[in-house]
C-alpha positions as CSV (number, residue, x, y, z in Angstrom):
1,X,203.3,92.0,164.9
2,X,202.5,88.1,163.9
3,X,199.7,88.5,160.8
4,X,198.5,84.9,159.5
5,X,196.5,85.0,156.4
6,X,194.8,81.8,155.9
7,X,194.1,81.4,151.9
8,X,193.0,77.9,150.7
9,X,193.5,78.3,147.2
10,X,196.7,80.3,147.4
11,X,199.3,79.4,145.3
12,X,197.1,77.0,142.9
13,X,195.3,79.8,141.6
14,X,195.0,83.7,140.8
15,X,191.8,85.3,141.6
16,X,191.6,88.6,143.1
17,X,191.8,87.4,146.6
18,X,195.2,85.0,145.9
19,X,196.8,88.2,144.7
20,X,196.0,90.0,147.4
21,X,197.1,87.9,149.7
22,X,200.7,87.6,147.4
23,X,201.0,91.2,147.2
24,X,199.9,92.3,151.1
25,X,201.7,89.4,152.7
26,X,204.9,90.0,150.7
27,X,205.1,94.0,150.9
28,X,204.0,93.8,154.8
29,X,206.6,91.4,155.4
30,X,209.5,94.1,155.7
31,X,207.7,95.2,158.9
32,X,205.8,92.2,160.4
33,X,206.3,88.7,161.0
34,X,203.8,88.0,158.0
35,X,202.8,83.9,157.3
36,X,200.3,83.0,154.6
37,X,198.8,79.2,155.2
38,X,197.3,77.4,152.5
39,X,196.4,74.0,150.7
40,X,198.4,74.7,147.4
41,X,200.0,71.8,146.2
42,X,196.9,69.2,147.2
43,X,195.8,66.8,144.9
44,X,191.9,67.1,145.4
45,X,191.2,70.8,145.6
46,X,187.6,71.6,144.6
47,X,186.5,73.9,142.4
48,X,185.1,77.0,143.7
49,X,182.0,77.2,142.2
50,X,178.8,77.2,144.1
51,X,176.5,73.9,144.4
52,X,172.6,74.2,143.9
53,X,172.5,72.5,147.1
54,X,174.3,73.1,150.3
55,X,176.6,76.1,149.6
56,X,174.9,78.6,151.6
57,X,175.4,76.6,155.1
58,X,178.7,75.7,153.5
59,X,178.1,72.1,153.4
60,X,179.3,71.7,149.8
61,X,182.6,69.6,149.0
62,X,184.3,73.2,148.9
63,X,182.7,74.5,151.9
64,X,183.4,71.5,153.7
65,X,187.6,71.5,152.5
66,X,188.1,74.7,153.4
67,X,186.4,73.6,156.6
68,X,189.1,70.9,157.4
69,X,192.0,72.8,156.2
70,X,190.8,75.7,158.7
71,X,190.9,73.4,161.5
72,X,194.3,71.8,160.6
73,X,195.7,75.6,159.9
74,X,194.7,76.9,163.7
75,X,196.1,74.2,165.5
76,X,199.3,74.8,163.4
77,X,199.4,78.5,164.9
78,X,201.4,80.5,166.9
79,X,199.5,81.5,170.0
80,X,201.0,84.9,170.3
81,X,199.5,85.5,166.4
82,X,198.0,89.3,166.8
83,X,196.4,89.3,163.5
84,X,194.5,86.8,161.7
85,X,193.0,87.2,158.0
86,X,190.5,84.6,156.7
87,X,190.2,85.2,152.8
88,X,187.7,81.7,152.2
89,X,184.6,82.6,154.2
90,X,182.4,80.3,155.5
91,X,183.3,77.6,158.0
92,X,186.9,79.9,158.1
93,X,185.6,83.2,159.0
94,X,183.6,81.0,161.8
95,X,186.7,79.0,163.5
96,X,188.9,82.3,163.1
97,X,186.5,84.4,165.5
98,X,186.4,81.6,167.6
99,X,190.1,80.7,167.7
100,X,191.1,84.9,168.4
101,X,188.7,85.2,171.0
102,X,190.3,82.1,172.8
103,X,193.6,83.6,171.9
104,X,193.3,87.0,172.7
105,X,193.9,87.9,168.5
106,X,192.1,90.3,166.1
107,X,190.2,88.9,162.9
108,X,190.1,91.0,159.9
109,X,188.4,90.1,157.3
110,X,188.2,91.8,153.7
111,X,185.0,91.9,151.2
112,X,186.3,89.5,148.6
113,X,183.1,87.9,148.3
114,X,181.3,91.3,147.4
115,X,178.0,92.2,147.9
116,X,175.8,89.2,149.0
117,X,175.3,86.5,151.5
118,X,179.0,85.3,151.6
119,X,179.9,88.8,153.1
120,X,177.1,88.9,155.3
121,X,178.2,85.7,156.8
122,X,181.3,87.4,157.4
123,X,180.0,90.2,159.1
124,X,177.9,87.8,161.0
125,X,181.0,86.5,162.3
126,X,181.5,89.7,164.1
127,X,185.4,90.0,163.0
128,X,187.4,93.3,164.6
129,X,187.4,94.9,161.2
130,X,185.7,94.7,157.8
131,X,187.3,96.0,155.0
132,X,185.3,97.2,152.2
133,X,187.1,97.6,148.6
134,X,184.4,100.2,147.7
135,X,182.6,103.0,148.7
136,X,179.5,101.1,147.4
137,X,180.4,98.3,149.2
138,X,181.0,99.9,152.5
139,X,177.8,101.4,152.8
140,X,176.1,98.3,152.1
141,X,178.4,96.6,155.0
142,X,177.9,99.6,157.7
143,X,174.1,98.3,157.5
144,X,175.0,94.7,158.0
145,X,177.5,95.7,160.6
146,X,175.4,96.4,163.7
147,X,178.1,98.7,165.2
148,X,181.7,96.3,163.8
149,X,184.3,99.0,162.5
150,X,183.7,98.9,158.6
151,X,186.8,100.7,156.6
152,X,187.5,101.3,153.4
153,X,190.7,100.3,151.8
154,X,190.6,99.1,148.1
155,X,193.1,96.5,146.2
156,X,195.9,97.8,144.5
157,X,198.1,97.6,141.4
158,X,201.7,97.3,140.6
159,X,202.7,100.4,138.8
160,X,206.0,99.1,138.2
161,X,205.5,95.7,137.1
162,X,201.8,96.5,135.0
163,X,203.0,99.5,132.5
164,X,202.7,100.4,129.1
165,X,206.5,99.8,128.4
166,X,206.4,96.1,128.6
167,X,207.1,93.9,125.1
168,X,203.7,92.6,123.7
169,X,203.5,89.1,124.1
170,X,202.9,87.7,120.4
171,X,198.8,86.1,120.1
172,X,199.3,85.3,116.9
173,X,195.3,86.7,116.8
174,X,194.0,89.6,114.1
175,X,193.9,92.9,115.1
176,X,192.7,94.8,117.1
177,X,192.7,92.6,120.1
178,X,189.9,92.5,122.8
179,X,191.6,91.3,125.9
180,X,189.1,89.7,128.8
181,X,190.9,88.2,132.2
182,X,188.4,86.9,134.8
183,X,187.7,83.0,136.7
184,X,185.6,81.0,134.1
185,X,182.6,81.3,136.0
186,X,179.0,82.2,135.1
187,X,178.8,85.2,137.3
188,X,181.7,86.7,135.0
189,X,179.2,86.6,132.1
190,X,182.0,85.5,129.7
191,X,179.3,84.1,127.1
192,X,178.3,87.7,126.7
193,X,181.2,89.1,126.1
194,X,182.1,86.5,123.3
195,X,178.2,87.3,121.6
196,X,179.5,91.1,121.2
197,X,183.1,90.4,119.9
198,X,181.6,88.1,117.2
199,X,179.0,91.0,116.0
200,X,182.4,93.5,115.4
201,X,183.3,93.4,111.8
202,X,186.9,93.0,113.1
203,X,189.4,91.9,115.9
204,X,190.2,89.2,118.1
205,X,189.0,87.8,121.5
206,X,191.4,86.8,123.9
207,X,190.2,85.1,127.2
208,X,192.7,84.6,129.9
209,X,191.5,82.5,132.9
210,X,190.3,78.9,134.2
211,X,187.3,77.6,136.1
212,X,184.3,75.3,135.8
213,X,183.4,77.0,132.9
214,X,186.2,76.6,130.8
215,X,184.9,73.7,128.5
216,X,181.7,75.4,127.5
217,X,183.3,79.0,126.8
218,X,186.0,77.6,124.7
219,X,183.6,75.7,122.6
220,X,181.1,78.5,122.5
221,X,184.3,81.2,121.8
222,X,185.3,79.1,118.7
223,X,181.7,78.4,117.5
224,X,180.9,82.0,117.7
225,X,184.4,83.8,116.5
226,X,186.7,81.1,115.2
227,X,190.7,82.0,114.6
228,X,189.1,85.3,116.0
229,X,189.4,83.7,119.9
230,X,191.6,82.0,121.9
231,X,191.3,80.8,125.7
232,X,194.4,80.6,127.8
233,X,195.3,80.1,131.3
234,X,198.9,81.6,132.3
235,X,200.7,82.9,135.6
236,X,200.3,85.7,136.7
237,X,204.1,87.0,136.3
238,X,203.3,87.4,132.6
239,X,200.2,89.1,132.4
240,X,201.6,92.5,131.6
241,X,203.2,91.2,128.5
242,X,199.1,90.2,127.5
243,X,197.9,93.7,128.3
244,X,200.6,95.3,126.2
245,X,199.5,93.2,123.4
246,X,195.7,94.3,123.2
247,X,193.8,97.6,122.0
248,X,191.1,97.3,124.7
249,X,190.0,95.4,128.0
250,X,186.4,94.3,128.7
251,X,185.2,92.0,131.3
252,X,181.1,92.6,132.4
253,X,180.5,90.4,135.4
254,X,177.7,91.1,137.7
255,X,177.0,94.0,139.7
256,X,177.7,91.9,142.9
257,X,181.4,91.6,141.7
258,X,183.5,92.8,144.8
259,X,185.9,94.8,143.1
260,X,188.2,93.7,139.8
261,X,191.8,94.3,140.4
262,X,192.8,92.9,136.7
263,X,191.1,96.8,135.5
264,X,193.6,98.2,137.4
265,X,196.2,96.3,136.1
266,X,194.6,96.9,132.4
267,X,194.3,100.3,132.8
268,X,197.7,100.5,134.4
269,X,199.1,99.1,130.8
270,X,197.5,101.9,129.1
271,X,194.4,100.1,128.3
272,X,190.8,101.4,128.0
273,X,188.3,99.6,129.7
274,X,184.6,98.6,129.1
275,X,182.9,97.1,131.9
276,X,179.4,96.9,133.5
277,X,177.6,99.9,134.2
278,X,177.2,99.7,138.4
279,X,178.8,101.9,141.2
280,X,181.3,99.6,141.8
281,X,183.0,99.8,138.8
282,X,182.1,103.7,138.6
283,X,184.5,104.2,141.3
284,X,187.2,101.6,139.6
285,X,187.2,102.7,135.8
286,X,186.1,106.9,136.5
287,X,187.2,108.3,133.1
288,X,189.4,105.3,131.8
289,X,186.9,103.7,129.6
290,X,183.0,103.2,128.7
291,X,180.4,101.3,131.2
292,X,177.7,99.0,129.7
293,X,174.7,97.1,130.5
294,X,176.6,94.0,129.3
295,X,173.1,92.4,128.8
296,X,172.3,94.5,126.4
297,X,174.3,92.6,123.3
298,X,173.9,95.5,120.7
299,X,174.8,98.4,123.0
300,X,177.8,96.6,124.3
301,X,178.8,95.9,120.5
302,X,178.9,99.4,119.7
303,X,180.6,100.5,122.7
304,X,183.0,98.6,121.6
305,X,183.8,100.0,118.5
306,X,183.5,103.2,120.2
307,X,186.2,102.3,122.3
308,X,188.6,101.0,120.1
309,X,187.7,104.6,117.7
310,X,188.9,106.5,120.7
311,X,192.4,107.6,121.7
312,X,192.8,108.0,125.1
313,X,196.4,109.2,125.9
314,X,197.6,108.8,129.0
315,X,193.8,108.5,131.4
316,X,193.8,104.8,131.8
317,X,196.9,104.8,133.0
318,X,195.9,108.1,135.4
319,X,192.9,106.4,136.8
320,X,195.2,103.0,137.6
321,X,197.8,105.6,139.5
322,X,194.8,106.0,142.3
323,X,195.5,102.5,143.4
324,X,199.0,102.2,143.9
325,X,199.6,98.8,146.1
326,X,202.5,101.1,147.8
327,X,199.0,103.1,149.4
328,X,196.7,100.2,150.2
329,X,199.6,98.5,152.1
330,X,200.0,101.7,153.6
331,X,196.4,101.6,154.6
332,X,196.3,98.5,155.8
333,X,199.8,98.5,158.3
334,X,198.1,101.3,159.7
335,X,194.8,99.7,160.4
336,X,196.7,96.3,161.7
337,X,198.9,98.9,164.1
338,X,195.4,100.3,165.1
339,X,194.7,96.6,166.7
340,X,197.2,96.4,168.9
């Protein structure tokens, strides 16, 4: 089979989505004629954070780019493609129903966008399949759906590359460490997590990531905790080395979050995990760490300390063995073959 994945920010940076499209496109390609298409390499990429104005019709400089490079990408395709896979949404979603049903092609599209209007645009769309990374979210979608197939098929992990094994990358930061990876955005509620670190009476904050937010969470990170924080941005072929090197991994975004694959990878290295109390991450962390109301600054303080207090032997790394990437591609060769 011919499977396009059209993925404008692929290769420039490493949410979620651009590592599932690495991971799915590389590990299918032993079986199908697999292409990703993206704008890596441009010089005027926008950020990919919302405008007050204009976002929700798409009409925003992002909205808009991923607009043209849609356009561009479709007349660059094969005809005979059987499979298409918008990951931007939008304008993309849009032109990629439009171009399959001209073309005789299937559209799947997965719930990277999570819980909100971005995925009900998508479902608006009317692809062939929706894939849901959560139970949660699946119900949710089957009541958007109107009758489209809705399945279930959540991200995975790399057991072999994220492991406990790995050598600690040195942070030069006091001990323990407090490890948070996420997109500097304000829906990650970043700002939060620095307010508890700086109550503990101990340890380090490490922030991995970039986005529009980077500027004001470094300045408030050093403000608030000093030679006790560092923010860096690095690739994501050395983040195990980062895991190995901290005690614990928090990151409390909203309960519209989609899924998180960077607990599985945590929890994969052996790491506890405290995240936000919501059914989403329910299903993601199970017994593999301690689930907050991040909101609330002085219980997410002491389940910190709880956390770090704790020893918990080999469950992390039990819970990340759920979501082998071996199963989800799996999953998802058999749902392509299903299309046919």
């Amino acid at each position: 089979m011919k499977i396009v994945f059209l993925s404008y920010y692929s290769g420039e940076v490493n949410r979620g989505v651009e590592v599932f499209v690495a991971e799915l496109s590389r590990r299918l390609s032993d079986r199908h004629e697999v292409k990703v298409i993206s704008a890596a390499h441009q010089t005027d990429l926008p950020e990919f954070s919302k405008y007050r104005f204009g976002w929700r019709f798409y009409l925003d400089p992002a909205g808009l780019a991923v607009k043209r490079f849609t356009q561009k990408a479709l007349l660059s395709l094969d005809p005979k493609t059987d499979i298409l896979v918008p990951t931007n949404g939008g304008w993309q979603s849009f032109l990629s129903r439009l171009w399959a049903w001209r073309h005789g092609a299937r559209v799947v599209i997965s719930g990277h966008a999570g819980i909100g209007w971005d995925d009900r645009i998508n479902l608006l769309t009317r692809p062939d399949v929706f894939v849901a990374l959560t139970q949660k979210q699946k119900t949710w979608a089957e009541k958007w759906s109107f009758g489209l197939r809705v399945e279930k098929i959540p991200d995975g992990v790399d057991l072999k590359e994220f492991r406990s094994q790995v050598k600690p990358v040195e942070t030069g930061l006091p001990k323990p460490l407090i490890l948070c990876v996420a997109a500097l955005e304000k829906d990650k509620r970043i700002d939060l997590t620095i307010e508890a670190v700086s109550r503990l009476n101990r340890g380090s904050l490490l922030v991995l990531g970039s986005g529009s937010e980077k500027d004001r969470l470094e300045k408030l990170g050093l403000e608030r905790l000093g030679g006790r924080f560092r923010l860096l941005s690095v690739p994501h072929r050395k983040m195990p080395g980062f895991y190995a090197a901290a005690d614990v991994f928090t990151m409390a975004p909203v309960e519209t979050e989609s899924f998180g694959m960077v607990y599985l990878e945590a929890m994969a290295c052996g790491l506890p995990v405290v995240a936000t109390n919501d059914p989403v991450r329910q299903e993601i962390v199970g017994e593999a760490g301690t689930l907050v109301d991040p909101k609330d600054v002085d219980q997410y303080v002491k389940t910190l300390e709880t956390v770090l207090g704790k020893k918990w032997n080999n469950e992390p790394r039990k819970q990340a063995e759920k979501f082998s990437w071996d199963e989800t591609v799996k999953k998802y060769d058999e749902l392509f073959r299903s299309l046919k």
